[in-house]
LODOTI-502627 format. One line per 10 residues: their letters; for each residue y, z, x negated of C-alpha. Coordinates in Angstrom, 3 decimals. Example, Ala and Ser with C-alpha at 12.3 -4.5 7.8 and 13.67 -1.06 7.14 Angstrom:
2
as> -4.500 7.800 -12.300; -1.060 7.140 -13.670;
END
This chain:
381
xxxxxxxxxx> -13.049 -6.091 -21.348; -15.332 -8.534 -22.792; -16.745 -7.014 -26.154; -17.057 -9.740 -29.435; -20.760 -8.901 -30.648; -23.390 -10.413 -32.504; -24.344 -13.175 -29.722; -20.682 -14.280 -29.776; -20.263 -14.479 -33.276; -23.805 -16.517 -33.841;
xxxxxxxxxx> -22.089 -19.066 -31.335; -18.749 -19.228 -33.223; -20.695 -19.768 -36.421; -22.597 -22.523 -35.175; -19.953 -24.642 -33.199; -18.024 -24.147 -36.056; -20.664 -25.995 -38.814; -21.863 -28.310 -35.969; -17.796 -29.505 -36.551; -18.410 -30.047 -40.150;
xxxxxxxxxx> -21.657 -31.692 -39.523; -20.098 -33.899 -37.257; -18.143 -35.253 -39.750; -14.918 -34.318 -38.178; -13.757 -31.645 -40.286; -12.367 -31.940 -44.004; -10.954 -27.982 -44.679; -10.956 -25.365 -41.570; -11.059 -22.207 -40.904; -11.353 -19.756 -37.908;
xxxxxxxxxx> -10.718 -16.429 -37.148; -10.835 -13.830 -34.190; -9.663 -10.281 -34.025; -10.043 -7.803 -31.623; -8.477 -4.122 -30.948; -7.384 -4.276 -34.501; -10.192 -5.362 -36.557; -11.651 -8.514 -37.882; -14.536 -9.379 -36.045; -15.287 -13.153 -37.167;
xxxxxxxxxx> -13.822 -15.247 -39.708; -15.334 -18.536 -41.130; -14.094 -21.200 -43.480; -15.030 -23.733 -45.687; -15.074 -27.759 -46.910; -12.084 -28.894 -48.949; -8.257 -28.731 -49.441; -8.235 -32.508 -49.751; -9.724 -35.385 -48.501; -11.593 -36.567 -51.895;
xxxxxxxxxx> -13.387 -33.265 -52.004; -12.038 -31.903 -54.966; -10.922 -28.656 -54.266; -12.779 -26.544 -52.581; -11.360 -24.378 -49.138; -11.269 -20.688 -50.321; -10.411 -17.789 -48.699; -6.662 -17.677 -50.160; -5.975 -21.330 -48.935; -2.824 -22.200 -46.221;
xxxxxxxxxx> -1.844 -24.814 -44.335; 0.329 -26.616 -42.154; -0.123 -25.749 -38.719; 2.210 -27.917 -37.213; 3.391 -26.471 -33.426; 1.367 -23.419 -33.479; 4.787 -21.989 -35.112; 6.507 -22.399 -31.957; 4.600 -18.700 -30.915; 5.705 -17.117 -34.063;
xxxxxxxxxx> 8.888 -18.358 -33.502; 9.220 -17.441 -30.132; 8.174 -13.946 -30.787; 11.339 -13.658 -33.007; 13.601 -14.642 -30.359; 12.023 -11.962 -27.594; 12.327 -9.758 -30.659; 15.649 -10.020 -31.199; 17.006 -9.858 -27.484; 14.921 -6.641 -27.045;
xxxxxxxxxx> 16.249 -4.813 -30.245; 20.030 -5.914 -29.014; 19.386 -5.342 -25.405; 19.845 -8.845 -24.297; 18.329 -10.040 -20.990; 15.684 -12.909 -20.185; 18.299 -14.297 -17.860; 21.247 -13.980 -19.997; 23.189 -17.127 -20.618; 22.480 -18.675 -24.098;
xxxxxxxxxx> 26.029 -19.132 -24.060; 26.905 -15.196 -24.445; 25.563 -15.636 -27.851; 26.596 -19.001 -28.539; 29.356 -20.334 -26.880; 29.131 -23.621 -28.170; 26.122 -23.860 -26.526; 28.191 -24.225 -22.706; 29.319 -27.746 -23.469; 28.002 -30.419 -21.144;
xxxxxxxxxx> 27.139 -28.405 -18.382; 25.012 -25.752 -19.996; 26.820 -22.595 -19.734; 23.929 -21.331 -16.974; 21.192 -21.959 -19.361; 19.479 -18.751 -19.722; 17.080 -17.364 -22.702; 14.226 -17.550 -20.151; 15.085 -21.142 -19.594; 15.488 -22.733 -22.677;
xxxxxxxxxx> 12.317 -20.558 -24.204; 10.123 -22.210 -21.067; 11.261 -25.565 -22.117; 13.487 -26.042 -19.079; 16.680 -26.248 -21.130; 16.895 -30.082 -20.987; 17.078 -30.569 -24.497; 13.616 -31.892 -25.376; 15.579 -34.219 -27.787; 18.769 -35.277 -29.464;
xxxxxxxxxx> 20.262 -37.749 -26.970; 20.658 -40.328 -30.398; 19.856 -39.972 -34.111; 21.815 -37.627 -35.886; 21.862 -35.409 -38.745; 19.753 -34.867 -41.199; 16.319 -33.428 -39.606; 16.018 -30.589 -42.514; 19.826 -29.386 -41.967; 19.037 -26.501 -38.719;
xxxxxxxxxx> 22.193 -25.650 -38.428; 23.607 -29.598 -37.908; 20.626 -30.425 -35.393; 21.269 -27.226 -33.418; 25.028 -27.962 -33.226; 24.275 -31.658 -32.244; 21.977 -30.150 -29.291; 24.897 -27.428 -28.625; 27.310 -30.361 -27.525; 25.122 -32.757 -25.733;
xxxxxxxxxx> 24.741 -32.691 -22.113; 21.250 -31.959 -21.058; 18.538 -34.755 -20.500; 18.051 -33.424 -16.906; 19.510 -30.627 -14.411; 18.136 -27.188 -16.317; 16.176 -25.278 -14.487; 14.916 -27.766 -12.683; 11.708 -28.960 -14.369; 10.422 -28.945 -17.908;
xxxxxxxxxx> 9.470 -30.936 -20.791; 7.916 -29.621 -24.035; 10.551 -30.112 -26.736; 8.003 -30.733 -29.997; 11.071 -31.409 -32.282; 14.253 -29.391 -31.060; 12.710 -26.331 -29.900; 12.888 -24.746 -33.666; 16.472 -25.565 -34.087; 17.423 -24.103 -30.937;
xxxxxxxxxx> 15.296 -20.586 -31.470; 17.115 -20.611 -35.529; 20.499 -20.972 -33.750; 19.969 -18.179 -31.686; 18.464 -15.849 -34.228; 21.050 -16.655 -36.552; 23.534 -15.823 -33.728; 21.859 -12.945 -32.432; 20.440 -11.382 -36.092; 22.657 -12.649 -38.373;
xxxxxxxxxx> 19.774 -14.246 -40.482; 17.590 -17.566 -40.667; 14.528 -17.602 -38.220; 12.400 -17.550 -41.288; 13.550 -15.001 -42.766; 13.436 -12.577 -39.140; 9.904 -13.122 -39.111; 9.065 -12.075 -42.781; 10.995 -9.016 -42.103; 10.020 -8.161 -38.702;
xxxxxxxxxx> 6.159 -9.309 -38.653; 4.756 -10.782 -41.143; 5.715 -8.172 -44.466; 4.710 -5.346 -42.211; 1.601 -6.632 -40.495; 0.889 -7.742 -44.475; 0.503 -11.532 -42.852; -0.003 -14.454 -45.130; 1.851 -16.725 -42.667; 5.782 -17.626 -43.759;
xxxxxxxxxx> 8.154 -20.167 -42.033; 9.750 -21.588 -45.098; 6.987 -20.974 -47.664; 7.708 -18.902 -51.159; 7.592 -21.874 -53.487; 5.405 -19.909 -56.085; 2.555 -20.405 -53.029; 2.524 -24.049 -53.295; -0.483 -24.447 -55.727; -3.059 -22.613 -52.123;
xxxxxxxxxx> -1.474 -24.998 -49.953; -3.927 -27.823 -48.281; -2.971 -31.200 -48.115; -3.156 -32.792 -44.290; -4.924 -35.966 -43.029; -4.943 -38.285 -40.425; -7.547 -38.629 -37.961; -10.205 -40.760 -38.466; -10.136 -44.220 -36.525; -13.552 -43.719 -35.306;
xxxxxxxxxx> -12.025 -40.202 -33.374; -9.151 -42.157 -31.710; -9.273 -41.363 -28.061; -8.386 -43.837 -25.061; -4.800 -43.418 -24.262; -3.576 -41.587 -21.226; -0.413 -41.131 -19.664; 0.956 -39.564 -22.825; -0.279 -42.217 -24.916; 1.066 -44.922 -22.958;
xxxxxxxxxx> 4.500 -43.034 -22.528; 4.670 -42.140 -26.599; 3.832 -45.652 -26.974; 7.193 -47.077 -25.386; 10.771 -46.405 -27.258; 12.649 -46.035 -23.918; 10.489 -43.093 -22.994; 11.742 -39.339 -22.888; 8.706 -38.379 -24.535; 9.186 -41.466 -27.236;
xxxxxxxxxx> 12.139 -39.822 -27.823; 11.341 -36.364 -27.793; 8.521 -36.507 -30.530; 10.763 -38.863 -32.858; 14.454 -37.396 -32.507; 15.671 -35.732 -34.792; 14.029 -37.807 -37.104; 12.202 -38.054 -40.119; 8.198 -36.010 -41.423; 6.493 -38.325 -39.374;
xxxxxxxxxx> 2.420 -38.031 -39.639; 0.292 -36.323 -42.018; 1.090 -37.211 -44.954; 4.604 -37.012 -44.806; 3.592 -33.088 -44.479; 2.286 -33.251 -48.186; 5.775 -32.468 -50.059; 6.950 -28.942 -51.453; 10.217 -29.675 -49.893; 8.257 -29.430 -46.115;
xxxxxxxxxx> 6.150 -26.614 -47.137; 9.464 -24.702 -48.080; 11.394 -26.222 -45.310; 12.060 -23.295 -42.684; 11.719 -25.152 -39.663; 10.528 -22.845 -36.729; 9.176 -25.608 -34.520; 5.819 -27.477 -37.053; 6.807 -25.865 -39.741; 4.804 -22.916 -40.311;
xxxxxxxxxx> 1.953 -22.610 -43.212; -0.889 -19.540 -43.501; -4.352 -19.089 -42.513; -6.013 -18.405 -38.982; -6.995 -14.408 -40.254; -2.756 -13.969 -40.195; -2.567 -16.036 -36.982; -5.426 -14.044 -35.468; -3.956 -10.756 -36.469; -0.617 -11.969 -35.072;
xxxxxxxxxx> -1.780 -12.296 -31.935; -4.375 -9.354 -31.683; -1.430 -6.944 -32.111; 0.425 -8.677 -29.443; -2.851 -8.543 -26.831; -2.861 -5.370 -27.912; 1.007 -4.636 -26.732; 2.246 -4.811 -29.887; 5.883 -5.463 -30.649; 6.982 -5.247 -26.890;
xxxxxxxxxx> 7.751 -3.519 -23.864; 9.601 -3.509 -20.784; 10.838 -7.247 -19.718; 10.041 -8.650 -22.814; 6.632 -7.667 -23.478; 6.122 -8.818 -19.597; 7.464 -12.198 -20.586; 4.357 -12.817 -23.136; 2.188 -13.550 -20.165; 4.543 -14.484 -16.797;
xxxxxxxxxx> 4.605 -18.630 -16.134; 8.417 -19.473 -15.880; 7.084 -23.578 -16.004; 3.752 -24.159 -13.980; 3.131 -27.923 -13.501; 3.991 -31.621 -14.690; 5.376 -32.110 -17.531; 8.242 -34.680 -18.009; 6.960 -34.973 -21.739; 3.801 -34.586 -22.055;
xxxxxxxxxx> 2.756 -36.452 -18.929; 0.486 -33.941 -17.929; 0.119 -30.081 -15.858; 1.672 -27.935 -18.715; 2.698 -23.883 -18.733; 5.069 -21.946 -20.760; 5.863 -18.058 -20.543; 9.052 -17.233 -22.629; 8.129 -19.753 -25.426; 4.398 -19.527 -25.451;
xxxxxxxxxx> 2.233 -21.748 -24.180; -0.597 -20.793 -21.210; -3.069 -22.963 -19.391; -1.502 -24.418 -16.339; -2.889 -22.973 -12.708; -2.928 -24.294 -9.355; -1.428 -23.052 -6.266; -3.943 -20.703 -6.365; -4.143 -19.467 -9.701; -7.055 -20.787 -10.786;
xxxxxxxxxx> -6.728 -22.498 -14.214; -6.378 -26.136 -14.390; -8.002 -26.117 -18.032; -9.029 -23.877 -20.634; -7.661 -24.388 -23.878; -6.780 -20.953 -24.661; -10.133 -19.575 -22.896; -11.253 -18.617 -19.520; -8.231 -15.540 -18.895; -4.878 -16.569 -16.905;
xxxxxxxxxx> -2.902 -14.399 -19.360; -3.890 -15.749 -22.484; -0.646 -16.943 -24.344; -0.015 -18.187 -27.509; 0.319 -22.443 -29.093; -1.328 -25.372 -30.031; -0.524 -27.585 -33.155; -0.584 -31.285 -33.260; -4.261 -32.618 -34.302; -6.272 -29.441 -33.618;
xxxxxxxxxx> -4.489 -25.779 -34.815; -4.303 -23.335 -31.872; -3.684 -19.791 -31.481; -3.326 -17.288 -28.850; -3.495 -13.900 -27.376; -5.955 -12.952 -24.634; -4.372 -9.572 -23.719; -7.170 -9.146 -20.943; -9.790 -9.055 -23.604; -7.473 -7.543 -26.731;
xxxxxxxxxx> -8.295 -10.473 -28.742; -6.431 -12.976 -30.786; -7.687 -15.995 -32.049; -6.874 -18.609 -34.393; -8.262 -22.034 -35.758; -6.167 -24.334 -38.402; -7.496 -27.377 -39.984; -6.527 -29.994 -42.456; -7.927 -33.497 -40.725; -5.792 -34.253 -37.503;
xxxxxxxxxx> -7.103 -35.250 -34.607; -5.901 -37.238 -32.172; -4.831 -36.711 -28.259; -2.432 -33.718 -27.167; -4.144 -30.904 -25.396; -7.603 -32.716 -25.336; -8.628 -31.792 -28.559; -12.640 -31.125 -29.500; -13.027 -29.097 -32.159; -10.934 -26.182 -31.506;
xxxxxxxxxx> -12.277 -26.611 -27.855; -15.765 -25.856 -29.109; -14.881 -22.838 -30.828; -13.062 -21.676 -27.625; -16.251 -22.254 -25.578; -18.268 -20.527 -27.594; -16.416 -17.458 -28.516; -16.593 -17.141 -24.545; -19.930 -18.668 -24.348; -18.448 -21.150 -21.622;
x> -20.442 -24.064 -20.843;
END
């Protein structure tokens, strides 16, 4: 196991001001824990863009996608505390769910973003009403054969993991995690934010247009309406870009799949208790960290890997890691968020990390600045 000590922590410290001196960074904040304890955590610049208020240690944020791990740890919760199977139909919980083909569609499936439902097939409800969204995705036929290949769902995921915890728990999503993680790990991370919290909330950015990146597959494929992944990041529709993020009505919105606000020490500590074997056991703690999708992605354009709803670095035929986003270990599992938030668990190590942010940046899974703090926590060239 690769100890956290002094040398480490210098490196974090310095990547992580080298960021703000940069220019690149308005508000951030990183964090790493490891068998339990807090071993780094460093924050600072502002909660908005004018420099006005200043990034304390009681500020949240937005971190967009990097719910999807909370989220999916709800899910795995649930089917272990009911006894439900990985490769259970979706359907045994949901009938609904069976129309258009779908009635195979197991938990493992759909959770490693083979489901075929990386978007509503054409603009419906309202994108705040979960349970209308999920019922829309219930009755449409999948996008492709499930099971077959997988696309990253940015958008539906959320209201597909609500449905089933609703189903499954009887309860909202949100709700299942306050109860089941985040009150008793004493985690300042909610999905569907208490609104007497909205005066520590930081307000997002855009990236800056000096930052922008040249466009790659992803790009180019976001860039044309016909696209699966054109659809996939705009359908259901509606909170578009930073600052349509900036409303009380989003920060209170429980919406499992970019709609989760904290700080990276609850993120961190989320994940440390998972490295640590936290939470799980049996088939669903061996889910955290077994690829069920290993390759291209017919959304992101790119070599992408999921476990049962978290994301892992893709590997090659043999196993060697195609990049290192969530360090150099092939069982480190957790999320990215759009523009820059990432956190995951390195159960190899017993460490779980976390970086959020209030300036976006652009590109999806090329980001720099959480990518520097990876590095150097690992002291990777």
């Amino acid at each position: 196991m690769r100890e956290i000590g002094g040398a480490a922590v210098g490196r974090v410290r310095k990547a992580f001001e080298e960021n703000f001196a940069r220019g690149e960074e308005i508000g951030s904040e990183v964090c790493v824990w490891q068998q339990g304890r807090e071993v780094l955590r460093f924050g600072g610049g502002w909660r908005d863009v004018s420099a006005t208020v200043p990034w304390r240690d009681d500020t949240l944020v937005l971190v967009w996608s990097a719910t999807k791990g909370p989220a999916a740890a709800c899910v795995l919760h649930a089917l272990q505390q009911t006894g439900i199977a990985l490769d259970a139909p979706v359907a045994s919980v949901w009938p609904e769910f069976s129309a258009g083909g779908k009635g195979g569609v197991t938990f493992a499936a759909l959770l490693a973003h083979r489901a075929g439902l990386a978007a509503l097939e054409r603009e419906g409800p309202d994108i705040f009403d979960l349970e209308a969204v999920a019922s829309a995705l219930a009755a449409q036929a999948p996008l492709w054969t499930p099971d077959t290949a997988h696309g990253y769902a940015p958008r539906t995921f959320g209201y597909l993991l609500d449905a089933i915890i609703r189903r499954v728990a009887g309860i909202p999503l949100g709700e299942y995690w306050w109860r089941e993680f985040g009150k008793p790990l004493g985690l300042e991370f909610w999905i569907g934010l208490p609104g007497q919290l909205d005066g520590r909330v930081a307000r997002m950015h855009a990236a800056r247009a000096q930052d922008l990146k040249e466009p790659g597959p992803f790009e180019q494929a976001l860039a044309d309406p016909a696209s699966l992944t054109a659809a996939s990041f705009a359908r259901p529709a509606g909170v578009a870009g930073a600052a349509a993020t900036n409303r009380p009505e989003v920060w209170h919105w429980a919406n499992p799949s970019f709609g989760g606000i904290g700080n990276a020490r609850s993120l961190a500590r989320f994940y440390d208790h998972l490295a640590a074997g936290g939470a799980f056991h049996g088939p669903w703690g061996c889910a955290l960290t077994q690829r069920v999708s290993n390759g291209p992605d017919l959304v992101l354009r790119q070599p992408t890997a999921f476990s049962a709803g978290f994301m892992m670095d893709p590997v090659d035929d043999e196993g060697t890691k195609l990049r290192s986003t969530l360090g150099p270990s092939v069982t480190a599992f957790g999320h990215p968020g759009a523009g820059g938030s990432l956190a995951f668990a390195d159960p190899e190590n017993r460490i779980g990390f976390a970086y959020v942010m209030n300036r976006m940046e652009n590109g999806v899974l090329r980001e720099t600045r959480p990518a520097r703090l990876v590095r150097a926590l690992y002291g990777m060239p």
